[in-house]
C-alpha positions in Angstrom: 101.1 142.9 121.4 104.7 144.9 120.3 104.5 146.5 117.0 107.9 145.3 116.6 107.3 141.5 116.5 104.0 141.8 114.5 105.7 143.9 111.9 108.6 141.1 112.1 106.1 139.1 112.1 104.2 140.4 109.0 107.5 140.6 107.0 108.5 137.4 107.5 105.0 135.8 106.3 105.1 138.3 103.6 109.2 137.3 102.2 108.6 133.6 103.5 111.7 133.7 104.9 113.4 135.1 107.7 116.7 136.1 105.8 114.6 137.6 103.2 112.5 139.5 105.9 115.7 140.4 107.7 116.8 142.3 104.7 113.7 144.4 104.2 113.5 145.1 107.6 117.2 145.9 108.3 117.7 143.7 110.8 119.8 140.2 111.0 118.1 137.1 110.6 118.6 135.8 114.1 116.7 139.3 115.4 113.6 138.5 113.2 113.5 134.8 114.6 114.2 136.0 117.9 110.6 138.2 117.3 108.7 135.7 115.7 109.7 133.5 118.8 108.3 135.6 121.4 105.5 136.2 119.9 104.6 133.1 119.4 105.6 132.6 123.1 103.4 135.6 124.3 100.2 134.1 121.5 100.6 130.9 123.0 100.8 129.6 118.8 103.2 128.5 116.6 103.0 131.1 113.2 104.7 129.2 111.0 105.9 125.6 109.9 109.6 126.5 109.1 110.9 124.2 106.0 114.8 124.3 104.5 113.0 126.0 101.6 111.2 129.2 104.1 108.2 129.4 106.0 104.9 128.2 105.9 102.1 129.7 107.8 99.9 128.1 110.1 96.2 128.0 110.5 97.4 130.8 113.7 99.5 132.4 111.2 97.0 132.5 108.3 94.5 134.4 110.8 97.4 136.9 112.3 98.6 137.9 108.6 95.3 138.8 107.9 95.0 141.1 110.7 98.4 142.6 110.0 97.9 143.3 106.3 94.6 145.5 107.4 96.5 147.1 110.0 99.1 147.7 107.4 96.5 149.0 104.9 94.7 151.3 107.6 98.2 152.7 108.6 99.2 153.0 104.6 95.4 155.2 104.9 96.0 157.0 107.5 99.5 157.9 106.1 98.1 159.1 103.1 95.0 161.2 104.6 97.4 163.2 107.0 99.6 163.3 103.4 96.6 164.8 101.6 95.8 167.2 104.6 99.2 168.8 104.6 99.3 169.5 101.4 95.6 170.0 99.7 93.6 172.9 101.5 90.4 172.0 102.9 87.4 173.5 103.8 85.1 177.1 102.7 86.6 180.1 101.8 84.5 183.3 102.4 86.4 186.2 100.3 84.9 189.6 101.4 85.3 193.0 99.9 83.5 196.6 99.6 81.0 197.1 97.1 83.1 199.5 94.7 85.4 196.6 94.3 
């Protein structure tokens, strides 16, 4: 699967619209529908029931946002571990020095 379309994909079911998720992800509206298409294409599903009034997920799309929102929760983790890494030492620290000291 593209990262790209999921994450279209995720904003979009997220907004519930495509104009709204357009704007978040910086993209045009016809870019985030052209996403969502293929990958509904390449699923072989349709992700949403698409109203006047936005989107609507599926029972597809229902399943797929829940897998998104714990990929996007594991990369938020993961984000803030290497975060915490860089900048919070880790590990023993064995200080030597000569008796007299």
């Amino acid at each position: 699967m593209d990262w790209g379309k999921l994450r279209s994909f995720h904003a979009a079911a997220e907004a519930g619209s495509l104009t709204s998720a357009g704007e978040r992800l910086g993209i045009s509206q016809s870019a985030v529908s052209r996403q969502i298409a293929a990958l509904e294409e390449a699923l072989g599903v349709s992700l949403f029931q698409r109203h006047a009034r936005g989107l609507v997920l599926t029972d597809a799309g229902h399943t797929l946002f829940r897998s998104t929102m714990e990929m996007a929760q594991a990369a938020h983790s993961a984000n803030t571990a290497l975060r915490d890494q860089q900048e919070t030492p880790q590990g023993e620290l064995i200080v030597s020095a000569p008796v007299a000291f």
